[in-house]
ZAVEXKOL-538510 format. One line per field, with one value per residue (C-alpha): residue number from 1; x negated, y negated, z. Coordinates in Angstrom, 2 decimals, always signed. Layout:
N
num <- NUM | ...;
u <- X | ...;
v <- Y | ...;
w <- Z | ...;
This chain:
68
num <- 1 | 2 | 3 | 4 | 5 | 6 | 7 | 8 | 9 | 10 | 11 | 12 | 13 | 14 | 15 | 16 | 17 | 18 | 19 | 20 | 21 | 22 | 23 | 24 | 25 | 26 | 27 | 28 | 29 | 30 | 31 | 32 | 33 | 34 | 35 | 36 | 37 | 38 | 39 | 40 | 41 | 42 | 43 | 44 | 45 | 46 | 47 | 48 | 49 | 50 | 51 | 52 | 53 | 54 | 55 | 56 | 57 | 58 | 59 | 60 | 61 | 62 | 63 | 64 | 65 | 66 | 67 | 68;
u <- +122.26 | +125.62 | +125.51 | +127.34 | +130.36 | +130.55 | +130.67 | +133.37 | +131.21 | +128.25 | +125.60 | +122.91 | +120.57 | +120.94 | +116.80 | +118.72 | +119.17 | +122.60 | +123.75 | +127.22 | +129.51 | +131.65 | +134.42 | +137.32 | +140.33 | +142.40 | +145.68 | +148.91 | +151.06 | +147.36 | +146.96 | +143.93 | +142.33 | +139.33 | +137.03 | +133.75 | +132.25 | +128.58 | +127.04 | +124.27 | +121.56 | +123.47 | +125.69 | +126.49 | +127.59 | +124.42 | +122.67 | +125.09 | +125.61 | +122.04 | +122.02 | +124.80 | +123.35 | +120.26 | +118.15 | +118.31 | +115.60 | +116.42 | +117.67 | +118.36 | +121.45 | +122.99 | +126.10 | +127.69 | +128.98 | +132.29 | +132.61 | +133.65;
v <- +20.42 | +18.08 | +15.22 | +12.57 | +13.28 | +16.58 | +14.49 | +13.68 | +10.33 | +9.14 | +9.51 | +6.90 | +7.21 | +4.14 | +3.40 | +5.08 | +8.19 | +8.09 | +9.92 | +7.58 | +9.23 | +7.26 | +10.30 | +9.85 | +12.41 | +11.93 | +14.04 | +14.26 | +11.30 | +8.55 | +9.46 | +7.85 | +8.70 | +6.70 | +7.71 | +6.88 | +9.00 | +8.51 | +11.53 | +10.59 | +12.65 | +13.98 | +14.80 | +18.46 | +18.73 | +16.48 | +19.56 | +20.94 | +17.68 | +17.09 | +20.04 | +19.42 | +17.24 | +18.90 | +16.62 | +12.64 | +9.28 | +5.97 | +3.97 | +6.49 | +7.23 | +10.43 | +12.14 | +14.57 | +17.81 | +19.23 | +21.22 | +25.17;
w <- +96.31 | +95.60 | +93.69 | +94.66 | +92.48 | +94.67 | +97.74 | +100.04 | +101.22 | +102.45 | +105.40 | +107.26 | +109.41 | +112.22 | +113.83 | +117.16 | +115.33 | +115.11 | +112.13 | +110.63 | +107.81 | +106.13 | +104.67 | +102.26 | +101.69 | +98.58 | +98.46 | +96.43 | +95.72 | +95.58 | +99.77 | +100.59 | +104.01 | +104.79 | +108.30 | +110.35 | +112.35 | +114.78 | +115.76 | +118.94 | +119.35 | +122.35 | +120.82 | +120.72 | +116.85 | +116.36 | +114.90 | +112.89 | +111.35 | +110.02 | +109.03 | +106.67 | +105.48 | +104.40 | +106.65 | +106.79 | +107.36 | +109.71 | +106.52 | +104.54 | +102.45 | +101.03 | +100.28 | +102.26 | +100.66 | +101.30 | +104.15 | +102.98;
């Protein structure tokens, strides 16, 4: 499992469901790209998204590992 070092930000869990990643992207020159995403339970990457995450709680927080 990635430690949060390894990570490229972090998850939560909202009581809805709704899975929110808050991502960073560093690049050459000190580029700093900062995002949110929510993933609904209807949503159709919902799925792949937890599983990404290795699983996640309402309240909980974790880091998410790069994507390969």
């Amino acid at each position: 499992m990635n430690n949060v070092s390894d990570s490229i930000g972090m998850a939560t869990m909202a009581e809805d469901g709704t899975i929110q990643l808050y991502l960073r992207a560093e690049g050459p020159g000190d580029i700093i790209g900062d995002v949110q995403y929510a993933y609904k339970k209807s949503d159709p990457r919902y799925q792949e998204i937890l599983q990404h995450i290795g699983g996640i709680s309402v309240g909980e927080k974790k880091p998410v590992p790069r994507w390969t």
